[in-house]
C-alpha angles and dihedrals in degrees: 000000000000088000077051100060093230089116130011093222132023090242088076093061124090110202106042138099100253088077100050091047084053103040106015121214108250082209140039091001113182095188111098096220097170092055084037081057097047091043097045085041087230124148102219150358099284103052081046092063094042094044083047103049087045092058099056102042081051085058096041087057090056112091125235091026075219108194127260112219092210080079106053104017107051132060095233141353131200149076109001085242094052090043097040087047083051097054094040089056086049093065110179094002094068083046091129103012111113131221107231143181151048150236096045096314123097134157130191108229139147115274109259104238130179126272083213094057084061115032096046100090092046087043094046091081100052116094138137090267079065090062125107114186118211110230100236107183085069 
């Protein structure tokens, strides 16, 4: 919402994951802090919530707040075991779907594939020897 323009900072927003980092539900959390820690190498709550905060004012000060795709594109993103272990729980619904990354970040997504690839043969037919042209002066 911040690139938006709906909030200035994530902290205005009330539905998204920057609030519960800093002030963690006691109940029906939905933030995965122990995997946060393990990603952000950090060794407790509150140097999750400093590393945390740190990354994203990093990422305020940038210009443009342009989008990454990981976020809205992919069905979940983390560490390979936490993705591999998500695509394994979907069963037949992650049939196609491809566990991708490096370096300590993977995402389970579908694999991006050419429009070309599948509206040639539909599209083969179509020329200017296909055209009727209305008359329109009747």
């Amino acid at each position: 919402m911040v690139r938006a323009g709906v909030v200035a900072h994530p902290a205005e927003w009330s539905f998204c994951g920057y609030r519960e980092i800093q002030n963690p539900r006691q109940r029906y959390s939905i933030i995965d802090h122990e995997g946060l820690m393990e990603i952000f190498d950090t060794r407790g709550m509150d140097e999750l919530r400093k590393t945390y905060r740190g990354f994203v004012e990093e990422a305020l000060q940038k210009q443009g707040h342009e989008r990454d795709g990981r976020w809205s594109e992919s069905i979940a993103v983390g560490t390979e075991a936490f993705v591999r272990d998500t695509k394994e729980r979907l069963g037949i619904k992650a049939v196609g779907r491809e566990v991708m990354g490096d370096n300590g970040s993977y995402e389970l997504r579908e694999p991006q594939v050419s429009y070309q690839a599948n509206f040639d043969p539909e599209n083969g037919d179509l020329s200017q020897e296909n055209a009727f042209y209305w008359d329109e002066s009747t």
